[in-house]
C-alpha positions, -999 to 999 in steps of 0.1 A, spaced: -411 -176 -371 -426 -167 -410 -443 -132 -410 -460 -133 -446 -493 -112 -451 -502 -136 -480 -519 -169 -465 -504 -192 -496 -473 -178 -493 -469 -180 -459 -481 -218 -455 -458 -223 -487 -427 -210 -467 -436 -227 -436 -440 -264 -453 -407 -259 -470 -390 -254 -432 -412 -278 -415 -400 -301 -442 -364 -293 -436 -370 -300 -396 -375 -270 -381 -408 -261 -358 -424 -230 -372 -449 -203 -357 -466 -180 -385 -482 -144 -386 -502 -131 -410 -498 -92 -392 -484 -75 -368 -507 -79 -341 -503 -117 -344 -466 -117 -346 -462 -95 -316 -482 -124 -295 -463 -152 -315 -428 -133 -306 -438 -127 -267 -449 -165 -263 -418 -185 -281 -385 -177 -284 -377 -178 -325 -341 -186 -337 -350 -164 -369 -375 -146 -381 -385 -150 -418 -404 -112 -427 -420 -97 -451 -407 -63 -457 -442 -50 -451 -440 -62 -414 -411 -51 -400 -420 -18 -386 -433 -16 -348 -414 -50 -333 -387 -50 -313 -366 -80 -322 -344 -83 -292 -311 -99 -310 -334 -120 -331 -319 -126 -365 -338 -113 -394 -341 -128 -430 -358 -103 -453 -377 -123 -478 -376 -94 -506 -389 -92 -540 -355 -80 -560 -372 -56 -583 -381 -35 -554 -355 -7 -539 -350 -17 -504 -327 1 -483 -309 -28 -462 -283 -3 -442 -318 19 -430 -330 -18 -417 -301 -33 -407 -305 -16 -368 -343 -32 -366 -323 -69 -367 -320 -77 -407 -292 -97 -410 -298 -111 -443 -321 -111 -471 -331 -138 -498 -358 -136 -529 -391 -145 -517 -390 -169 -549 -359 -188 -536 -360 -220 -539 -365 -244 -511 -328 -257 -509 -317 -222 -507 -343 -214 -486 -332 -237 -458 -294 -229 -464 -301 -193 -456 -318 -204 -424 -293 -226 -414 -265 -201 -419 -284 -175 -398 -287 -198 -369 -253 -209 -369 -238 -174 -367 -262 -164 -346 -248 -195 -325 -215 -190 -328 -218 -152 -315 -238 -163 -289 -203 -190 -278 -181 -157 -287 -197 -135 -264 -201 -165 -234 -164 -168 -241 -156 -135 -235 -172 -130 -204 -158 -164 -189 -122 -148 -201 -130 -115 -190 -143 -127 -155 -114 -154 -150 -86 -126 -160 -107 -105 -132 -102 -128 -106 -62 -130 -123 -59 -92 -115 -73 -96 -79 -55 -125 -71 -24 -100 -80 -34 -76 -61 -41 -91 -27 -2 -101 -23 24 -82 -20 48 -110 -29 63 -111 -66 66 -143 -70 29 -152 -62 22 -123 -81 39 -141 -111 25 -174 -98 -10 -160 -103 -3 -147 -136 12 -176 -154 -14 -205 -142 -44 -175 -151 -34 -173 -184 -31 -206 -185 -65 -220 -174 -87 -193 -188 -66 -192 -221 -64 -231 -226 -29 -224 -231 -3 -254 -233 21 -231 -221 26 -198 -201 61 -180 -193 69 -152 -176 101 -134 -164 115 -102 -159 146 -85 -166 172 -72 -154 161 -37 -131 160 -20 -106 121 -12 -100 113 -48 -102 134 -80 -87 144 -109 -107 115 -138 -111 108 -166 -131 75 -184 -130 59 -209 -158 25 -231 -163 17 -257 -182 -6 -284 -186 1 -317 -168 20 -342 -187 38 -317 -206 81 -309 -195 85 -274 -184 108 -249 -202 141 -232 -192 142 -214 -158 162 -187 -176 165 -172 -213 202 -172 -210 217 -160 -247 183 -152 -257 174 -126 -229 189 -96 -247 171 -107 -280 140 -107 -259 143 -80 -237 149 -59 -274 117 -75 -285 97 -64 -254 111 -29 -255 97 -26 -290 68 -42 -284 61 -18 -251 71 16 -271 43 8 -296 18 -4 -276 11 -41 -294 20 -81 -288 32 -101 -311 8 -128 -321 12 -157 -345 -18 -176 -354 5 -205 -366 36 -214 -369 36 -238 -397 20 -208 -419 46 -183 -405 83 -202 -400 107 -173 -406 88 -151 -381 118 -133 -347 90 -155 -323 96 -191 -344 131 -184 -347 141 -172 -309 118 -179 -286 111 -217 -301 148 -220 -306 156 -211 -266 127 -230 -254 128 -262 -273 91 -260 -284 100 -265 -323 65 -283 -326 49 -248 -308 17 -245 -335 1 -207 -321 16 -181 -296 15 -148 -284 42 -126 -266 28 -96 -246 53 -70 -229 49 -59 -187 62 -21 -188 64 7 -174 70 44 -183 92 45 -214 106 3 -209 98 -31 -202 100 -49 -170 93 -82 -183 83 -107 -207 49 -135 -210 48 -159 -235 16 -182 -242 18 -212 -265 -5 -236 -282 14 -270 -296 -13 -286 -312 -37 -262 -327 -39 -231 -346 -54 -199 -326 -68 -169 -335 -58 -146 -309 -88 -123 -310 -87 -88 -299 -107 -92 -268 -82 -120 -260 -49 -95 -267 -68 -66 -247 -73 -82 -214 -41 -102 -216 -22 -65 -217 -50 -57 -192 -35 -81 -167 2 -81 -178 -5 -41 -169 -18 -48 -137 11 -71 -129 37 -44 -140 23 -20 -113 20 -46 -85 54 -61 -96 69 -23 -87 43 -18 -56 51 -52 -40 89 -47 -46 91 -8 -30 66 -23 2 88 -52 3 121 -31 1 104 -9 32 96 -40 49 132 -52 46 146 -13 58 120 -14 88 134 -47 102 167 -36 97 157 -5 122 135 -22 145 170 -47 146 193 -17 147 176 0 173 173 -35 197 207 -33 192 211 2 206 184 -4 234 209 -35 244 241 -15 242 226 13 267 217 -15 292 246 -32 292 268 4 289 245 16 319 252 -14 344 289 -17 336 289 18 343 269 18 375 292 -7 390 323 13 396 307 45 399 289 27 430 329 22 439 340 56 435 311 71 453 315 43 483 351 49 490 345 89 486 321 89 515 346 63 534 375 93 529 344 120 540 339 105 573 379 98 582 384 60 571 413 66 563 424 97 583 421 128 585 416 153 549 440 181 547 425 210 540 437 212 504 420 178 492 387 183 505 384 211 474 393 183 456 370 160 468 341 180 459 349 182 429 352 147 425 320 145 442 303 164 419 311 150 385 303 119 399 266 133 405 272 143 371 276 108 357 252 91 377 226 120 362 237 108 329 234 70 335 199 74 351 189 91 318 203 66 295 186 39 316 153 62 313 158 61 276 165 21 274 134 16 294 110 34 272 118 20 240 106 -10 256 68 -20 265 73 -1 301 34 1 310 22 37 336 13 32 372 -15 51 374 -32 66 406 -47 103 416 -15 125 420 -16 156 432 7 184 408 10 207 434 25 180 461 47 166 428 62 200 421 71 211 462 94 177 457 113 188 429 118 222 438 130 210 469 152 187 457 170 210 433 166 242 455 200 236 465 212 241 429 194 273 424 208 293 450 244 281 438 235 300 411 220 330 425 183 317 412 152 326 426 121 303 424 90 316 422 47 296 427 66 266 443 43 268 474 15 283 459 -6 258 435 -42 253 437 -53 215 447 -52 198 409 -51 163 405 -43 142 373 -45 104 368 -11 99 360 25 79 368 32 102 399 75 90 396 75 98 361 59 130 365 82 139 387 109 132 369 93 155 344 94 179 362 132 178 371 139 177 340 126 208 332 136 229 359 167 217 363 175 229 326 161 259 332 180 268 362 214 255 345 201 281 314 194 310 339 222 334 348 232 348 382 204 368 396 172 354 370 144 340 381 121 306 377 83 310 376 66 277 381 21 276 378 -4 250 374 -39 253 366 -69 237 345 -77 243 310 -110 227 301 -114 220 268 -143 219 238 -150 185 240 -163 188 278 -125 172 292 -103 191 315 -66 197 308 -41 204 337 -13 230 325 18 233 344 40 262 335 75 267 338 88 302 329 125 309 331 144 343 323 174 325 311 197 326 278 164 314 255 164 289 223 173 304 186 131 301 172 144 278 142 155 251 170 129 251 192 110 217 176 144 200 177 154 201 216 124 174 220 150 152 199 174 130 220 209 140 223 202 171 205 213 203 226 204 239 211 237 258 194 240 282 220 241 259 247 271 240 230 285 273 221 283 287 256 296 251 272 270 242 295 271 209 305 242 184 293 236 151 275 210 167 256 182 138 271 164 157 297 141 172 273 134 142 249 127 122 282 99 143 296 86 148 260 84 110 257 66 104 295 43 135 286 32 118 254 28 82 270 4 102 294 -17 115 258 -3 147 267 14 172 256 46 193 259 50 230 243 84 256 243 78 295 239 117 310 237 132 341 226 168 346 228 180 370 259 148 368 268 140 333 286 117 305 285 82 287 288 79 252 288 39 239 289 33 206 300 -9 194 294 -18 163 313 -53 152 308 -68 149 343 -87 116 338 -54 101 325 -43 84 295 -71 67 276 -70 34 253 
């Protein structure tokens, strides 16, 4: 495009280009060059100094055809486009150089910036790809063949060093046909891990455009030395940090051809070699929890074993003892003198004892496992006349009164009605074993709807026994864990009563409260939902 306002000028200029091969659109004003500019697409613009105000340009070059004795102020016009500027009396040779050097720079920016945003894009994709695994060696595995594509690298390397937030990995690319390098830097690693260090603490690469130009430079002498790449023409070494060191090492090489590593080029590689270093440590603290978690999850199959196998080699001569002890009890073997039968009892009781224990164990074996509800309508009022039947007997041993047994409203749950009971056992049971001589057991269920429009059945148990210290109170849910006074005070217990109804309560999507002062006694809350546990 020539913008002259003088007509012999202006077809003067154009013949001169037309001449030279190009296809040229003139204007002889502004209004004309405004419709020449909106209907082709100029590769430069040839202007007359009088013409340049009012048009937007749009990353056009501009060549200022000037006359040199006038003062013209490029660095004012250099934002409206001018790249350049020649005499308006240049000759035609000159002329058509200028032009040609405007397009080709114009080109070449054009290649620049369309090779930035494929590197930029393809290092993206590099980043992701590191991301979405938590596996250090595909982390490295993206890395290395990234670089290598999007770079047009002959070569890529990669390793870490030696520590602890990261594990040890190797990975390499390099174009087919060529050998790959050493899996390790052997001699060379503390050389290298001094020259990363460096490298990291000051925030730069190391970059040689070329070898041939720079022998004597640390990367010719080392890193071609340990790799065997003496014929390596261009390469760049780029640390992966963190915090105050570095984690690791990438080195790209070129054999054949000089390269200019650019500074877009240097800033997304560090980009990416960044990103790596925080996956690198991300994937190797998930992948050191993964490793933990399956040591549990094995530890505590383990366990889950040992308490079925402890509970049915105990169960088998406990069976025994408790057969032979009835067989004495109703004269198998004669009459009992008056003296054993005291004895008897005893034994009679601490084998209750152990069976207690081994039914509770069994409990515990069986829930860490996929045990699944039986759900039906239970009645909590019918649930809790069992149990206090069943341990009445115990109660008044003790001199302990219980008090609402009989006397519950009709409230129904959707729930596991043998597990609720057991609940319940549980938790009377310890509280007459923690009430002294003369106390007193309250038991009372009612409903307690909630905000949400649900109903919430409440079963209280209120004891005036020895109470929990307040600072233990969220740990007595914990199995095998029994409150210091109790231990102190030697009442029996395995310490898994608690921890079992806790667990059944929960499997219901209930839950289980404890209000306890010391001296003063004890309320254990049970919540049920009434319409039962829900997915």
């Amino acid at each position: 495009m020539v913008a002259i306002p003088e007509a012999d000028r202006l077809a003067a200029t154009g013949s001169v280009l037309t001449a030279a091969g190009f296809t040229v659109h003139s204007a002889s004003d502004g209004g004309t060059l405004a419709v020449e500019l909106e209907r082709n697409h100029a590769a430069v613009v040839l202007l007359d100094p009088r013409m340049i105000d009012g048009i937007l340009w749009e990353g056009t070059p501009v060549l200022l055809l000037v006359d040199l004795t006038d003062d013209i102020d490029l660095a004012r016009l250099e934002p409206q486009g001018v790249a350049d500027y020649v005499s308006r009396d240049a000759s035609a040779q000159e002329l058509v150089y200028r032009v040609e050097t405007l397009i080709a720079r114009a080109r070449e920016r054009r290649r620049l910036r369309a090779h930035a945003e494929f590197l930029r894009e393809s290092l993206r994709n590099v980043s992701a790809a590191i991301r979405g695994t938590n596996s250090p060696q595909q982390m490295a595995g993206h890395l290395v063949r990234g670089f290598g594509k999007s770079l047009g690298a002959d070569h890529v390397w990669f390793t870490t060093f030696q520590d602890s937030r990261v594990p040890r990995i190797t990975a390499q690319w390099c174009k087919p046909g060529l050998s790959a390098l050493p899996d390790g830097l052997g001699s060379y690693e503390e050389a290298a891990r001094g020259l990363a260090t460096s490298l990291w603490s000051e925030a730069d690469v190391l970059a040689v455009a070329d070898h041939q130009a720079e022998p004597t430079s640390p990367l010719t002498e080392g890193l071609q030395g340990w790799s065997g790449l003496t014929d390596a023409r261009s390469s760049v070494v780029v640390p992966v940090g963190d915090g105050e060191s570095a984690l690791g090492i990438v080195w790209i090489a070129q054999l054949d051809t000089p390269h200019e590593w650019t500074r877009a080029e240097i800033a997304l590689i560090q980009h990416v070699a960044g990103n790596l270093a925080h996956s690198l440590i991300q994937g190797h603290l998930i992948s050191a929890q993964v490793q933990v978690l399956q040591q549990l999850r094995e530890l505590d199959k383990a366990k889950t074993d040992f308490l079925a196998t402890v509970n049915h080699e105990l169960r088998t001569p406990l069976t025994s003892i408790t057969a032979y002890l009835d067989m004495i009890r109703d004269g198998a073997g004669g009459p009992v003198p008056a003296g054993i039968e005291s004895m008897m009892e005893v034994i009679s009781r601490n084998s209750d004892r152990l069976r207690r224990l081994i039914e509770d164990m069994l409990t515990v074996s069986q829930q860490d496992g996929s045990g699944n509800l039986h759900l039906k309508q239970v009645e909590l009022g019918q649930v809790l006349r069992i149990v206090v039947a069943a341990l009445r007997p115990l109660a008044e041993a003790r001199n302990v009164v219980i008090l609402g047994a009989d006397s519950h409203e009709d409230v129904k749950v959707q729930a596991d009605e043998a597990q609720l009971e057991q609940v319940f056992t549980n938790i009377v049971a310890n509280a007459i074993k923690f009430t002294p001589d003369g106390g007193r057991i309250s038991i009372s269920v009612m409903l307690d709807p909630a905000g949400d429009g649900s109903q919430s059945a409440v079963v209280r148990v209120a004891d005036t026994g020895v109470g929990i210290p307040e600072q233990e109170i969220a740990q007595v849910f914990t199995r095998f864990y029994r409150a210091s006074n109790a231990s102190s005070a030697a009442v029996p217990g395995s310490g898994l009563g608690l921890a079992i109804a806790y667990d059944i309560v929960r499997r219901h999507n209930g839950s289980l409260e404890m209000k306890s002062s010391l001296g003063a006694g004890t309320t254990v809350s049970v919540y049920l939902p009434v319409a039962g546990p829900q997915e």
